[in-house]
C-alpha positions as CSV (number, residue, x, y, z in Angstrom):
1,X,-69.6,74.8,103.6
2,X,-66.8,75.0,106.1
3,X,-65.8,78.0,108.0
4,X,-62.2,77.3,107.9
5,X,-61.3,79.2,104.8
6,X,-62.9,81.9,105.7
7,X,-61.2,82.1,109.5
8,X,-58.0,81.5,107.2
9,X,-58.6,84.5,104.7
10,X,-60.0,86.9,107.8
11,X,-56.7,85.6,110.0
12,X,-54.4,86.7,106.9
13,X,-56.4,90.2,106.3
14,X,-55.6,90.7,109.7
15,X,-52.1,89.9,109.9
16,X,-51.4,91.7,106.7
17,X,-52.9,95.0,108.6
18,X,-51.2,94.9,111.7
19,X,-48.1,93.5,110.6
20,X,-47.7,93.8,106.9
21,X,-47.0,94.2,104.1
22,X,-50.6,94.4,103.1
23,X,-49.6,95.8,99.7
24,X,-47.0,92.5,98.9
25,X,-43.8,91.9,99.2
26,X,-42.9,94.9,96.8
27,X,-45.5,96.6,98.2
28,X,-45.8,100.8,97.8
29,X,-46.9,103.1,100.5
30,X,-48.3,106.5,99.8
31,X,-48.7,107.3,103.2
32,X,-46.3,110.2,104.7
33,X,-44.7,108.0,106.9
34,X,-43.8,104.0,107.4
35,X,-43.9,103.6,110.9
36,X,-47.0,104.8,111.5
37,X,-48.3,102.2,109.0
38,X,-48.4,99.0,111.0
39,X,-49.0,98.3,114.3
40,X,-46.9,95.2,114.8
41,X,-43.4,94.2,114.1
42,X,-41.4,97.3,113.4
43,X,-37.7,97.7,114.4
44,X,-36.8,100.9,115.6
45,X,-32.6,101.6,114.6
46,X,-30.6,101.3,117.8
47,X,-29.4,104.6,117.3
48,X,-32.2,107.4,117.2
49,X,-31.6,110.6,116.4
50,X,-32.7,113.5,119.2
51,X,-36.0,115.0,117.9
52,X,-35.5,119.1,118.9
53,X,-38.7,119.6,121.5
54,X,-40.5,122.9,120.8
55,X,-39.3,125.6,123.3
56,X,-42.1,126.1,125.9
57,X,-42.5,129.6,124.7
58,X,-43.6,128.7,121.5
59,X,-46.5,126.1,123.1
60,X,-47.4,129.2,124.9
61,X,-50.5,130.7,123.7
62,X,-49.1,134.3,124.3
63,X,-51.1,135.7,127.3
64,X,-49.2,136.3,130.8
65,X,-49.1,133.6,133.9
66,X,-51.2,135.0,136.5
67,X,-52.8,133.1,139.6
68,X,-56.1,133.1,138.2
69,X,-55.5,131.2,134.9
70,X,-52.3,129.4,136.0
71,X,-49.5,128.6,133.9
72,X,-49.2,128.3,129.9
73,X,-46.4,125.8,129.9
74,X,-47.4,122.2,130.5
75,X,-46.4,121.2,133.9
76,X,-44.2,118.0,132.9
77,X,-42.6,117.7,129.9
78,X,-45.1,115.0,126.9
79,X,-43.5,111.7,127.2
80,X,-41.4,109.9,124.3
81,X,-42.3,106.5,123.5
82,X,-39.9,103.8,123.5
83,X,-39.6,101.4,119.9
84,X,-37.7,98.2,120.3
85,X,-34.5,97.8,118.1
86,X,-34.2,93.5,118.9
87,X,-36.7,91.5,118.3
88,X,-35.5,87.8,120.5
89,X,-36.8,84.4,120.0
90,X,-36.2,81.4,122.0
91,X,-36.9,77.9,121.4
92,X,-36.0,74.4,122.2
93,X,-33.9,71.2,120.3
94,X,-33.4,67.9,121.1
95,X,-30.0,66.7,121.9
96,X,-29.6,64.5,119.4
97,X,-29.7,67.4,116.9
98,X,-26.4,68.8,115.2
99,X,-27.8,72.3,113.6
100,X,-30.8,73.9,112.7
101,X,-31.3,76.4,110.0
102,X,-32.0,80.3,111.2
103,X,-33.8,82.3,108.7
104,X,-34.3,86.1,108.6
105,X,-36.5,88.1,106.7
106,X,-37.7,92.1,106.9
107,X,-39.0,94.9,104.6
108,X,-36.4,97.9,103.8
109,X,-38.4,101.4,102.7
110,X,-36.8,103.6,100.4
111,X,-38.4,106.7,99.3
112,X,-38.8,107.0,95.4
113,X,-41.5,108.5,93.0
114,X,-43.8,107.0,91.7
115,X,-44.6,107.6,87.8
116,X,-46.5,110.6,88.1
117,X,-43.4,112.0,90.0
118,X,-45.2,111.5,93.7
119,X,-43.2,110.7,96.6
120,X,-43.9,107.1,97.5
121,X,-42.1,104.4,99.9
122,X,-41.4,101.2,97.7
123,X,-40.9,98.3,100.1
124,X,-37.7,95.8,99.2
125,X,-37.8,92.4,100.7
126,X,-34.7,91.6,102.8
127,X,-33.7,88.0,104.1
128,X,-30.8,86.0,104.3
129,X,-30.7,82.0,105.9
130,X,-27.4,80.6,108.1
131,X,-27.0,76.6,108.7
132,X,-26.2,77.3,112.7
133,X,-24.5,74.6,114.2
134,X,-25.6,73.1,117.6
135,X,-22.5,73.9,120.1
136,X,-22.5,75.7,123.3
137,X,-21.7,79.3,123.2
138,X,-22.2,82.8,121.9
139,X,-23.0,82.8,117.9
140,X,-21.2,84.5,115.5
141,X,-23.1,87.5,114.8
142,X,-24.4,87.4,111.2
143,X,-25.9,89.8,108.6
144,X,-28.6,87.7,106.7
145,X,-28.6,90.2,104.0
146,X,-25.4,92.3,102.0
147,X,-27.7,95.3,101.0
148,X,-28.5,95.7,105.3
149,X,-24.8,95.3,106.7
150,X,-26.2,96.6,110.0
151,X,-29.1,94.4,110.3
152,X,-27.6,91.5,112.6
153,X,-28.3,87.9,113.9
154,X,-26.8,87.4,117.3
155,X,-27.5,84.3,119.8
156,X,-26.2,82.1,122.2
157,X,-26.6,78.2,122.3
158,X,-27.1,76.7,126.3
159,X,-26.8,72.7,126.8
160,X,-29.8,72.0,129.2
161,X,-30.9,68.6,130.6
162,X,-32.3,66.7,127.5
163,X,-32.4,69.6,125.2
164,X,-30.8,72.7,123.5
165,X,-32.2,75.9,124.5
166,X,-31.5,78.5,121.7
167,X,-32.1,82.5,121.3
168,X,-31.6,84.8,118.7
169,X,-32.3,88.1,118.3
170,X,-32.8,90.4,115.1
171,X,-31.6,93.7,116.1
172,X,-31.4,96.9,114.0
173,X,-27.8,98.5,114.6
174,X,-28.0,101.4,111.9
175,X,-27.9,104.7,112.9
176,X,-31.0,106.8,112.0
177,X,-30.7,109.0,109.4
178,X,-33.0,111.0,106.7
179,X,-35.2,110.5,106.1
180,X,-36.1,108.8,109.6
181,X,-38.6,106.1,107.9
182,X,-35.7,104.8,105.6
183,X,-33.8,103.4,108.6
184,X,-36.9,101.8,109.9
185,X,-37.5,97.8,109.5
């Protein structure tokens, strides 16, 4: 028996838990929040709302500074991690093509309930496709799909020395809103 289906169907598990959607395409989440889900892959919207910080005083743990103990406030502030908002790819063509075909495809969560009335994400597949001619310059910036007007295709086209070099970039222009996870891809 060979091994290969196996590596195949472990390969895809993976994938599908890192990256998603493990559920499906339509898949529904009945975790509290989307981007902690996966791992891998998620679009953070180009404009993030400020999260308030607690005030020190309330981290405090209500006893006084003295020498002795030292401080109750932390002595630099926690770190906020950075998510990316463009995801860029970059490939090669050979001159003697005239276009190529650019495809995007994503997973929009909306909060709904479920049946029983449970708050739920319901994933909704997004994608669009764009026949991009091969012609040196900035490309149009595109939105593969009507329902995400601020989901955008941008790229630029560079004649090299025996070949097209091409990037795009999928970048997440919405503004984040509430709830947060909904303006997540």
């Amino acid at each position: 028996m060979s091994t290969a289906p196996l590596r195949q169907e472990l390969e895809d598990l993976i994938r599908r838990d890192l990256l998603g959607p493990a559920g499906g395409e339509q898949e529904t989440i009945t975790e509290q929040s989307v981007r902690n889900r996966y791992l891998l892959g998620m679009l953070a919207p180009l404009k993030v709302i400020e999260v308030d910080e607690e005030p020190f005083e309330e981290l405090a743990d209500g006893s006084e500074d003295n020498a002795e103990e030292g401080t109750t406030e932390p002595s630099t502030p926690a770190k906020r991690g950075v998510a990316p908002s463009t995801f860029g790819l970059s490939f090669c063509l050979n001159l003697t093509e005239t276009a190529f075909e650019a495809e995007a495809r994503w997973g929009q969560y909306l909060r709904e309930a479920d049946a029983g009335g449970k708050p739920v994400w319901k994933r909704y597949p997004r994608a669009g496709s764009l026949t991009v001619p091969l012609k040196e310059g900035n490309l149009r910036a595109w939105s593969p799909d009507a329902e995400s007007p601020h989901v955008v295709v941008r790229g630029r086209v560079r004649r090299r020395a025996g070949h097209w070099s091409v990037t795009l970039f999928l970048s997440n222009e919405q503004e984040e809103g509430r709830p947060r996870d909904m303006y997540w891809l």
